[in-house]
C-alpha positions, -999 to 999 in steps of 0.1 A, spaced: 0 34 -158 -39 21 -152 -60 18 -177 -79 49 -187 -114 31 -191 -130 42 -163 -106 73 -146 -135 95 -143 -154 66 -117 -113 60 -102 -106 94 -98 -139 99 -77 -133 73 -57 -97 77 -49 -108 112 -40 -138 101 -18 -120 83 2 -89 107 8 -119 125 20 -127 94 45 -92 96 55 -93 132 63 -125 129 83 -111 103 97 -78 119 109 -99 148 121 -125 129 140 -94 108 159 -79 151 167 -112 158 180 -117 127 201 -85 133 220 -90 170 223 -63 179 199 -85 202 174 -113 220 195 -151 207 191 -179 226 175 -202 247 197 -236 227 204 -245 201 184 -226 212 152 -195 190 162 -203 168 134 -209 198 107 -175 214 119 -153 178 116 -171 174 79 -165 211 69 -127 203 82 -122 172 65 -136 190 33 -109 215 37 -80 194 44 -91 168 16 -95 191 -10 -56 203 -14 -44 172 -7 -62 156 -39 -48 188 -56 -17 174 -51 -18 134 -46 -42 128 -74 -26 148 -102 -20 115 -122 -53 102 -120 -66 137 -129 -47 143 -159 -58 106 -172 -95 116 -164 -88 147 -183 -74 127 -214 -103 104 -217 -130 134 -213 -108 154 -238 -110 123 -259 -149 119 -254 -156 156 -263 -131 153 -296 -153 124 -308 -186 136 -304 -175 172 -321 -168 155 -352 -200 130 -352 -219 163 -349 -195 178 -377 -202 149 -399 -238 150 -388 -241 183 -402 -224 177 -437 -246 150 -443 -276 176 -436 -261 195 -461 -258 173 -487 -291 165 -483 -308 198 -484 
């Protein structure tokens, strides 16, 4: 397993460029006429909006690992700050 130091800036960047991928993947449909273009000038809109869509269940899915580490270390984060503030506030107490 990878080392948990930095899963939030991993997980961001695995799941960028599954989105890269995707628009990737969709802009190669469009190009041979697979996946219908946008109207006007919003072909580029429509192949971002797509790529959004596709990308977004697929890092659902593919990225649960990386997720549930991320989750761990912000759980982790939270946790530790809670009690700084807890023991923060006892010494307040004691002082008053």
């Amino acid at each position: 397993m990878s080392s948990p130091r930095f899963a939030a800036l991993r997980y961001s960047l695995y799941r960028f460029g599954l989105f890269l991928v995707c628009f990737g993947v969709v802009w190669v449909l469009a190009y041979f006429k697979i996946i219908p273009l946008g109207v006007g000038n919003s072909n580029t809109i429509w192949l971002l909006l797509l790529a959004i869509v596709l990308s977004a269940p697929l890092s659902f899915v593919l990225l649960r690992r990386q997720r549930d580490v991320m989750s761990a270390q912000i759980s982790a984060q939270v946790d530790r700050q809670k009690m700084r503030l807890a023991e923060n506030r006892s010494q307040e107490d004691s002082v008053a």
